[in-house]
MARVOVO-133239 format. One record per residue (C-alpha): residue number from 1; residue in three letters; x, y, z. Coordinates in steps of 0.02 Angstrom, whole numbers, plus 50000, padded with zeros to 5 digits. Last residue first. Layout:
BEGIN
SITE seq type  east north    up
SITE NUM  ALA     X     Y     Z
...
This chain:
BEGIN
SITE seq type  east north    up
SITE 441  UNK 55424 57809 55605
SITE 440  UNK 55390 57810 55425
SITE 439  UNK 55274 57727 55337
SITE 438  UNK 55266 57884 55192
SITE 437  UNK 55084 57897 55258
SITE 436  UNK 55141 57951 55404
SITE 435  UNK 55033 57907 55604
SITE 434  UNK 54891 57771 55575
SITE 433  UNK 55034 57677 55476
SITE 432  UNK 55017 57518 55355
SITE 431  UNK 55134 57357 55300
SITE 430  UNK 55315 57449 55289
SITE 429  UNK 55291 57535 55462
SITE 428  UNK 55480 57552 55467
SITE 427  UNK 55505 57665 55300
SITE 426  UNK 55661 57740 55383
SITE 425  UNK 55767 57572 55406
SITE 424  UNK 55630 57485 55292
SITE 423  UNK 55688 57574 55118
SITE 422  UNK 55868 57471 55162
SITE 421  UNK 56052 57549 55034
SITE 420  UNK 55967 57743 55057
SITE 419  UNK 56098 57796 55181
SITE 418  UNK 56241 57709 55057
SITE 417  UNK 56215 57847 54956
SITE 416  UNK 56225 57786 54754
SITE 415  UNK 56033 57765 54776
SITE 414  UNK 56022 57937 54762
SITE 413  UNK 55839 57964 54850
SITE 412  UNK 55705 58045 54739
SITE 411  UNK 55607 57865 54709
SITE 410  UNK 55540 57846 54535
SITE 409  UNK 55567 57659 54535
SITE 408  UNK 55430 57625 54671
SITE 407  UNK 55352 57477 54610
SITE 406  UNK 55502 57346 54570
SITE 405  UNK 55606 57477 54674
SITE 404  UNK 55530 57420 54825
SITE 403  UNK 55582 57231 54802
SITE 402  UNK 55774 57290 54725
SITE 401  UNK 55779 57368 54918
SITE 400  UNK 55703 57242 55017
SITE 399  UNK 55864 57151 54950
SITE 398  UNK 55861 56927 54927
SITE 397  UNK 55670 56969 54856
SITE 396  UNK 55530 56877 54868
SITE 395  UNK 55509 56865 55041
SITE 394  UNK 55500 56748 55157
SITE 393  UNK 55566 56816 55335
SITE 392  UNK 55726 56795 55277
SITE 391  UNK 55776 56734 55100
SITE 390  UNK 55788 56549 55031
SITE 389  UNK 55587 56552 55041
SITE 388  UNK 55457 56431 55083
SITE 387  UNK 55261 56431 55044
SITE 386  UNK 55209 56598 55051
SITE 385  UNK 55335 56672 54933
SITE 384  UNK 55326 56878 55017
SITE 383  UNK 55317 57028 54948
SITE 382  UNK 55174 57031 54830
SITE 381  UNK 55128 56882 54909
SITE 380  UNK 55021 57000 55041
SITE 379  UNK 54891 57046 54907
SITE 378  UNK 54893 57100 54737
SITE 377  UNK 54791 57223 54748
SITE 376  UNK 54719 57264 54925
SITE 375  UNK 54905 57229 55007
SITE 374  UNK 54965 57339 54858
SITE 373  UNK 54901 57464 54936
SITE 372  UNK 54998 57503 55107
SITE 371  UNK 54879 57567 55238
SITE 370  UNK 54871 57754 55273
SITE 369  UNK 54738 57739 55395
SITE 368  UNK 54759 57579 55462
SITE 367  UNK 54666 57422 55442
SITE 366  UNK 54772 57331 55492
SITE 365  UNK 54827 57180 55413
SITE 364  UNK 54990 57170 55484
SITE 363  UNK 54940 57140 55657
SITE 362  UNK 54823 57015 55626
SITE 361  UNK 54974 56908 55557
SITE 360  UNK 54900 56741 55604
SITE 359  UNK 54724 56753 55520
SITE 358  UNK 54788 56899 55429
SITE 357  UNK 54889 56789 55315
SITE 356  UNK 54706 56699 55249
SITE 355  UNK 54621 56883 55283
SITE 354  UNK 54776 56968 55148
SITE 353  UNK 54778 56901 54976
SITE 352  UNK 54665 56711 55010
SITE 351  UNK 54518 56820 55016
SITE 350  UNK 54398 56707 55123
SITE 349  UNK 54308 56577 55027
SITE 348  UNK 54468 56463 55033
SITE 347  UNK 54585 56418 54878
SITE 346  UNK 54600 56425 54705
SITE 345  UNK 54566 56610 54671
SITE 344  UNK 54403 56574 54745
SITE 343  UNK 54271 56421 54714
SITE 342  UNK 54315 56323 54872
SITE 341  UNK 54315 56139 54909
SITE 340  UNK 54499 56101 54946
SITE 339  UNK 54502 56241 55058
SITE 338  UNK 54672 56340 55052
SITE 337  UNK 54755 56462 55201
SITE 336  UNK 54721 56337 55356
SITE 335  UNK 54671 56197 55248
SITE 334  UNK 54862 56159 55201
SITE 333  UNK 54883 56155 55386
SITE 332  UNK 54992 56257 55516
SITE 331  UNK 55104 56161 55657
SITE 330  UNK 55110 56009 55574
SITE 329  UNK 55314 55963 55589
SITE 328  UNK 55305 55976 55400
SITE 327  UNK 55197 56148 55386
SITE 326  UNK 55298 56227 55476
SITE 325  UNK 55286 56400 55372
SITE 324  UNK 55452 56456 55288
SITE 323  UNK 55626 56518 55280
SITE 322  UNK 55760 56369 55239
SITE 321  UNK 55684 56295 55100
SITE 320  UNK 55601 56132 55159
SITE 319  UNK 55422 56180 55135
SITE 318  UNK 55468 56234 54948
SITE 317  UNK 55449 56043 54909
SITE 316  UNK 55275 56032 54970
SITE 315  UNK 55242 56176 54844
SITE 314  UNK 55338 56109 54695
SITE 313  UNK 55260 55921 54739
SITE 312  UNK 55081 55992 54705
SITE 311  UNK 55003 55832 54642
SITE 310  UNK 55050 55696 54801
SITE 309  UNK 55091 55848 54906
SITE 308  UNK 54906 55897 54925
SITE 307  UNK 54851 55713 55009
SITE 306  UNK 55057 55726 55090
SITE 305  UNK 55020 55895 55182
SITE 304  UNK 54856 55864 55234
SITE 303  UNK 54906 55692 55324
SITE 302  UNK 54830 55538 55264
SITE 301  UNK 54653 55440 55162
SITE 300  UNK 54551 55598 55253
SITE 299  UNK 54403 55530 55327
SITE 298  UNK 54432 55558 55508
SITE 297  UNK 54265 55664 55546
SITE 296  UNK 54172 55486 55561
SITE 295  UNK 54272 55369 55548
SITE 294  UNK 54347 55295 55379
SITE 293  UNK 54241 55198 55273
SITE 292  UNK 54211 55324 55149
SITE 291  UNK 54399 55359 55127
SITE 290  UNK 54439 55552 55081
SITE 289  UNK 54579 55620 54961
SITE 288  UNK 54550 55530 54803
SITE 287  UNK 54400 55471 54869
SITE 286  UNK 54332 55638 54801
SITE 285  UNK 54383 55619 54655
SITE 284  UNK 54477 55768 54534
SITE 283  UNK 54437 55785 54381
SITE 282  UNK 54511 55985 54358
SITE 281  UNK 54370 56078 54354
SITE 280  UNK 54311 55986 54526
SITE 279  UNK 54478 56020 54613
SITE 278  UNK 54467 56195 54562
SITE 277  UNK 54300 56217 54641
SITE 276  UNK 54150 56277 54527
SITE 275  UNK 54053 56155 54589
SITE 274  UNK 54138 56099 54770
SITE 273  UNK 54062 56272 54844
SITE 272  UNK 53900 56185 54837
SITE 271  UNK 53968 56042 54918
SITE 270  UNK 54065 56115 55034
SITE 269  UNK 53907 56209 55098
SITE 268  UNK 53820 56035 55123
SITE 267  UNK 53652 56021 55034
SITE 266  UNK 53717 55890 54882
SITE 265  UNK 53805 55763 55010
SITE 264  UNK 53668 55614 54958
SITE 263  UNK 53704 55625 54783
SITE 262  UNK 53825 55725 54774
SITE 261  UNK 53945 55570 54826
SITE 260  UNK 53870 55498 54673
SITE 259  UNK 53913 55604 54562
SITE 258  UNK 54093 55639 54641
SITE 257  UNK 54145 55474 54577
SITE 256  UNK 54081 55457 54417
SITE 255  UNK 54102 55623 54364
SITE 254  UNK 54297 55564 54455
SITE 253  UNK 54303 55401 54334
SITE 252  UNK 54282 55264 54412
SITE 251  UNK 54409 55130 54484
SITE 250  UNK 54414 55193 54677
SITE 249  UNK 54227 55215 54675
SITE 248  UNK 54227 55018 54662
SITE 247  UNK 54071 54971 54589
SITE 246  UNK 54022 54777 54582
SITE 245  UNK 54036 54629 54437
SITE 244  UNK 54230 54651 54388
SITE 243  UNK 54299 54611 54566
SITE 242  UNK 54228 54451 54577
SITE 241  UNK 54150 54415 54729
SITE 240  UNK 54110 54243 54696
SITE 239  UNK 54025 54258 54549
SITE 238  UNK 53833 54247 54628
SITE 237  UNK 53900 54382 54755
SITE 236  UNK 53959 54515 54630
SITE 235  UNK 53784 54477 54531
SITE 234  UNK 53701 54494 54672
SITE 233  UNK 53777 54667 54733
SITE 232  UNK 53690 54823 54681
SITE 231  UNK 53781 54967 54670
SITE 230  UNK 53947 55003 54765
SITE 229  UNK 53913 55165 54853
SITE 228  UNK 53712 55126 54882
SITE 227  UNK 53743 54934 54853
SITE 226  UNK 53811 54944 55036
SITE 225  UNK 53646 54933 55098
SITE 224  UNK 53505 54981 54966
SITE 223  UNK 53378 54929 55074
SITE 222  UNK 53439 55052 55205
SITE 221  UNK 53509 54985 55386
SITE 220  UNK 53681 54988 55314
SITE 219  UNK 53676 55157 55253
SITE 218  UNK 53656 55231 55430
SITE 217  UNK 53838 55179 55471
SITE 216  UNK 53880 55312 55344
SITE 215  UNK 53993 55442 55436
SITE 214  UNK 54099 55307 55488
SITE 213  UNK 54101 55192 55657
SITE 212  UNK 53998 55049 55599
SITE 211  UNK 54082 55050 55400
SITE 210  UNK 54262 55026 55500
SITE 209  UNK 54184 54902 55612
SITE 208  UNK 54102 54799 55424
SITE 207  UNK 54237 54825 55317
SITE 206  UNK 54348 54678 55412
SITE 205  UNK 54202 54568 55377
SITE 204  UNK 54202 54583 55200
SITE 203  UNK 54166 54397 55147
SITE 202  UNK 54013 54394 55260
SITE 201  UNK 53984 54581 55273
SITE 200  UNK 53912 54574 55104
SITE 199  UNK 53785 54442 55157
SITE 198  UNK 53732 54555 55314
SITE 197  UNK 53720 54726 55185
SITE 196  UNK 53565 54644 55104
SITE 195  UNK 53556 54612 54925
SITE 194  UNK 53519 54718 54783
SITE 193  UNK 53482 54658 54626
SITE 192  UNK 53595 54649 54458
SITE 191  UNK 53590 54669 54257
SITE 190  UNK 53528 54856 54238
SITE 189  UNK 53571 54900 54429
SITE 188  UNK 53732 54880 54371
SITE 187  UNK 53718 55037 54235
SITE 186  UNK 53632 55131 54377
SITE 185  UNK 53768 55101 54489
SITE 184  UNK 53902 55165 54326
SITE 183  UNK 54076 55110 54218
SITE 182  UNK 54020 54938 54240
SITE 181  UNK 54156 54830 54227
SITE 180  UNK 54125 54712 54073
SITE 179  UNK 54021 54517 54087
SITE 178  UNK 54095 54385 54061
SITE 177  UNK 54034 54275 54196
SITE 176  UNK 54172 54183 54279
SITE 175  UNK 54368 54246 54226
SITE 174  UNK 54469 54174 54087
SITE 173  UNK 54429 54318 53992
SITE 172  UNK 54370 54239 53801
SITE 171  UNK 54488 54178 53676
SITE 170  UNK 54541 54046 53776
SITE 169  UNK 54361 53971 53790
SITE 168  UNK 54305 53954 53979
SITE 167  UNK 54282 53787 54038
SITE 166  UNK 54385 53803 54213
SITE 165  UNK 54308 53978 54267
SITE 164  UNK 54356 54085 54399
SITE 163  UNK 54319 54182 54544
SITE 162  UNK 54227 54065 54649
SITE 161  UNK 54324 53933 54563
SITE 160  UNK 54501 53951 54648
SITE 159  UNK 54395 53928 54841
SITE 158  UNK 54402 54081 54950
SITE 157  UNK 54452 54056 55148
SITE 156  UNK 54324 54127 55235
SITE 155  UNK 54346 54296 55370
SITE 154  UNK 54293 54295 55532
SITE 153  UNK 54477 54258 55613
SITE 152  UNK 54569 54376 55501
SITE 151  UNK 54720 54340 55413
SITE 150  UNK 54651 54239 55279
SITE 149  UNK 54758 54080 55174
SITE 148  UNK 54650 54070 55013
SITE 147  UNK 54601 54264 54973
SITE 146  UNK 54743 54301 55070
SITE 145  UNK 54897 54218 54982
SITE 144  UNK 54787 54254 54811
SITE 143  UNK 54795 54447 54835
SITE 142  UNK 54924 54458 54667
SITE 141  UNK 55025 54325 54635
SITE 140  UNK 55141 54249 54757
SITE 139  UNK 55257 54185 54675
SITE 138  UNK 55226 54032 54792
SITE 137  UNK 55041 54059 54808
SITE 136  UNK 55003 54095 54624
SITE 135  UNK 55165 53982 54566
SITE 134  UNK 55063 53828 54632
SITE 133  UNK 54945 53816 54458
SITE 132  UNK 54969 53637 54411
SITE 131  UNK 54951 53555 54549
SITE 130  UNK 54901 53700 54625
SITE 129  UNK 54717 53681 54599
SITE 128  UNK 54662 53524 54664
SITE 127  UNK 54727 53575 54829
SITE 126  UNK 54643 53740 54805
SITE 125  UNK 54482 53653 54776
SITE 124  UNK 54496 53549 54918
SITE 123  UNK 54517 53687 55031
SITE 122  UNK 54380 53797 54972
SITE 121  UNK 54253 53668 54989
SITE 120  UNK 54181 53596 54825
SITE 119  UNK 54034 53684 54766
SITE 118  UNK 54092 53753 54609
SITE 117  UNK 54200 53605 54599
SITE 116  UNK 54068 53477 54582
SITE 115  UNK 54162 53307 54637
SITE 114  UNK 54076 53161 54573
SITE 113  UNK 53969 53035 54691
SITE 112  UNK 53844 52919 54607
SITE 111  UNK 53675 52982 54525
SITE 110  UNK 53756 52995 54364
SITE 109  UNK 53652 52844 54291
SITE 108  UNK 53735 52736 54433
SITE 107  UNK 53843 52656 54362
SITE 106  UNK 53947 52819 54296
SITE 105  UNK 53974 52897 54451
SITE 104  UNK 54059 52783 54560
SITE 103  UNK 54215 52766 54432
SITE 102  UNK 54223 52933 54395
SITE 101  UNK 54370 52995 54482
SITE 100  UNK 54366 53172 54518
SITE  99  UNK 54306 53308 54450
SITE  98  UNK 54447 53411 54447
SITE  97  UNK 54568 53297 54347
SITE  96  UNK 54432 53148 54305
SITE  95  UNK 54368 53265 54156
SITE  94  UNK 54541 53228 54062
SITE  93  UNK 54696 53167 54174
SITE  92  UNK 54746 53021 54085
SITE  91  UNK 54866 52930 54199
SITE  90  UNK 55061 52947 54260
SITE  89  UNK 54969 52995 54415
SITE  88  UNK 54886 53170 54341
SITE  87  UNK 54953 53255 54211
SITE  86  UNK 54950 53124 54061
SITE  85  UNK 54936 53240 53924
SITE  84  UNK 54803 53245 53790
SITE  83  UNK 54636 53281 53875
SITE  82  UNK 54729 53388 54048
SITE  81  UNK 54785 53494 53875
SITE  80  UNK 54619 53571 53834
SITE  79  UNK 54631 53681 54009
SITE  78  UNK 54656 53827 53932
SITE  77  UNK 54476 53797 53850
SITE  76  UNK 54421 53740 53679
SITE  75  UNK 54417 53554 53712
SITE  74  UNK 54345 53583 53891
SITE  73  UNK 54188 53680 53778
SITE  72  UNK 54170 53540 53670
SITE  71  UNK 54170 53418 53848
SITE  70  UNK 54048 53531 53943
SITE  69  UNK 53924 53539 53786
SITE  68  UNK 53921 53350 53760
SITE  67  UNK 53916 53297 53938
SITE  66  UNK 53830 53112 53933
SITE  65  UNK 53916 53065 53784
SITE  64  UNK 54083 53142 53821
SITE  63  UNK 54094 53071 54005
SITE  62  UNK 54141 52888 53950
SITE  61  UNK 54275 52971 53821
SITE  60  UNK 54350 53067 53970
SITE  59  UNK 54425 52933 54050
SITE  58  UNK 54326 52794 54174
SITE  57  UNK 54443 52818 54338
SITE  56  UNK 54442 52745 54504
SITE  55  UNK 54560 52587 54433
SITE  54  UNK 54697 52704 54390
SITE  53  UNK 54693 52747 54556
SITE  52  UNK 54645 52867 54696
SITE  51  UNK 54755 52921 54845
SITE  50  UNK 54824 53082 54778
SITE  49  UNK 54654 53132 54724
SITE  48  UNK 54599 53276 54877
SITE  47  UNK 54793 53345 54835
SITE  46  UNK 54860 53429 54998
SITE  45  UNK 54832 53604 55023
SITE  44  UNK 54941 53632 55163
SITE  43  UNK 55064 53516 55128
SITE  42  UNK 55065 53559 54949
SITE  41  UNK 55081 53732 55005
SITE  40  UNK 55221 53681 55122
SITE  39  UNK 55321 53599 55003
SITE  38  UNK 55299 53722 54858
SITE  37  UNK 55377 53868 54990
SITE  36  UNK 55265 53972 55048
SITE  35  UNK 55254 53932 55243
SITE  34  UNK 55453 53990 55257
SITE  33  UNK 55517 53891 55401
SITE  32  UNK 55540 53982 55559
SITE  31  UNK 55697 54062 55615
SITE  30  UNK 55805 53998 55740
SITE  29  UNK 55996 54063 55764
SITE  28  UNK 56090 53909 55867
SITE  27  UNK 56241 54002 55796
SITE  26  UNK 56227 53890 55644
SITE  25  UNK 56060 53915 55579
SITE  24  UNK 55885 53825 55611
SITE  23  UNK 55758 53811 55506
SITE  22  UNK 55570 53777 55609
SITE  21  UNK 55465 53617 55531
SITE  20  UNK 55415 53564 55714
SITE  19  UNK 55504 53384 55665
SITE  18  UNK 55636 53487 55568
SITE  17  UNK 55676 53603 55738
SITE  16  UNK 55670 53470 55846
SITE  15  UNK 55830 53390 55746
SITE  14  UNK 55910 53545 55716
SITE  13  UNK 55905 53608 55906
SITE  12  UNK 55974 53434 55942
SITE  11  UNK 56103 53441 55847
SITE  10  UNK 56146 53614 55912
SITE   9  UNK 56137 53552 56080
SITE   8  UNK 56257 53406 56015
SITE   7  UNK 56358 53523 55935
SITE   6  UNK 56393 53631 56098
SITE   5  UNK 56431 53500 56223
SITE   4  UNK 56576 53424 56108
SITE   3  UNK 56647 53621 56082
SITE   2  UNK 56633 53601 56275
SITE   1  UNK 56524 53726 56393
């Protein structure tokens, strides 16, 4: 092909490639155009006013009399300024700027056509929006990309006013209804009602095959619904779905928390372990480590060893010593020596000093008839670092000898004589013997 041939495919590949709004890079490299770009909100979202005139409007002075309140409490707001500056078409912006022009409505008594933006459709509202406010999808800031713009098929596009307010004073929260998080369901249930789990599952539909398949499916078919984890939800719903007005377990406190998963979970055996468990002394949630919505018998929130690694980084980093148990590759489980729930020494019902080690190393727990003692007193980590080790076969020590010596340092042998330099080359049954009680062969 000819360096003539080339630039004119090129040039064409540039030209189709603006009309279908794709950028295109030398090389003949194709990309598509970024959809967050102020041009291609506005494009999106065009303006619902753009087309209206000076002639369409009345100014806020004609609105004043008829709105008293709404125009004091405009004058007072963040959005005071749309009075004083011209915003909006090289015109006045005022009451006209979200509402509309008023031209139509003020005939006819105020029976004409005016745009009411708390029930304007979502679209139109966000057009009206980001003139002034297009940094929150261009930035973007926070969740507002997918509140307005969805991913999922069944889900609604959210309009800016369903979570906030246009008239609110600047000294109060700029968000609808001001009204604090409750820390509590029975403190919502002061102010809200409960509403049935198939209008929640309208703007959570993703929730709704994940809730299906969990462990508490049946809690959608209650009165109580989903308002039996997150309280009661009309208030939530009447704002919008703003965040503020429902309980999110994952923003209480861990009483909070683990109260109400008690509530319903208070006759499982974990559960009455889970009362004097360390976890519980020390404020611990239990959505910190498990996900409600999660299927059933799945609930953890990620692998054992990175749930327990997130606060005990010293033990998940001894896993990568050289000597120690695989836990990374997953061969043996936090839970198979610790339960999260228990009320023992830290960790599971069964004593964690030798029946946790013996339930792999049933050959060195005997019993025997001359066992080793310290295995019944301080357990098998009197030897050996169960987590990881730099020395061989994990113990505590670099020398078996020095480790004997810390409890045996009235031993007859010369320790000057290289024959005594390793206790285990005579004491060979180091962990119990049916045959010598001095362990040896």
């Amino acid at each position: 092909m000819s360096h003539a041939t080339s630039w004119l495919t090129l040039s064409v590949l540039i030209a189709v490639g603006g009309a279908l709004g794709i950028a295109v890079k030398a090389g003949a490299e194709i990309e598509p155009a970024d959809p967050w770009t102020a041009a291609a909100v506005a494009e999106r979202w065009p303006d619902p006013d753009a087309t209206s005139s000076a002639a369409d409007r009345v100014g806020s002075a004609v609105c004043a009399p008829c709105h008293e309140d709404r125009s004091k409490s405009l004058a007072t707001s963040f959005h005071a300024e749309l009075l004083q500056d011209e915003l909006l078409h090289d015109e006045a912006a005022g009451c006209e700027a979200c509402h509309g022009p008023g031209r139509k409505h003020v005939p006819d008594d105020g029976e004409g056509p005016i745009r009411h933006p708390w029930d304007a459709p979502a679209a139109e509202m966000v057009g009206l929006c980001i003139r002034c406010h297009a940094e929150v999808l261009t930035k973007p800031v926070r969740g507002h990309r997918t509140w307005t713009a969805p991913a999922g098929p069944n889900e609604k596009p959210r309009a800016c006013t369903q979570c906030h307010e246009i008239h609110v004073d600047r000294k109060a929260p700029h968000l609808a209804k001001d009204l604090s998080r409750p820390r509590d369901i029975a403190e919502l249930a002061k102010n809200a009602e409960s509403i049935p789990a198939e209008r929640c599952i309208e703007c959570h539909p993703g929730f709704h095959p994940e809730m299906a398949r969990s462990g508490h499916a049946k809690l959608i078919q209650t009165d109580d619904a989903c308002g039996t984890c997150h309280g009661p939800g009309s208030l939530h719903e009447e704002a919008g779905g703003r965040a503020e007005l429902i309980v999110d377990p994952r923003r209480q406190s861990a009483k909070a928390v683990n109260a109400g998963c008690n509530s319903c979970h208070r006759d499982g055996e974990s559960i009455q372990r889970w009362t004097c468990a360390e976890h519980s002394k020390e404020g611990v949630a239990c959505t910190a480590c498990h996900d409600a919505n999660a299927p059933r018998g799945r609930t953890l929130r990620g692998s054992e060893l990175d749930l327990c690694g997130s606060c005990h980084l010293d033990v998940k980093a001894s896993f990568r010593l050289p000597n120690g148990h695989d836990v990374e590759k997953g061969r043996v489980l936090c839970s198979d020596c610790h339960d999260p729930h228990g009320n023992r020494d830290r960790v599971r019902d069964k004593d964690v000093r030798v029946t946790a080690c013996a339930t792999c190393h049933a050959e060195k727990a005997g019993p025997f008839l001359h066992d080793h003692g310290i295995k019944r007193t301080e357990g098998c980590i009197a030897c050996h670092v169960p987590h990881g080790s730099v020395n061989r076969r994990l113990l505590s020590h670099s020398r078996v000898r020095g480790m004997c010596l810390s409890c045996h340092p009235e031993t007859t042998h010369d320790l000057l004589d290289r024959t005594y330099r390793n206790c285990i080359d005579c004491h060979v049954e180091i962990h119990g013997s049916d045959l010598d009680r001095l362990y040896l062969r």
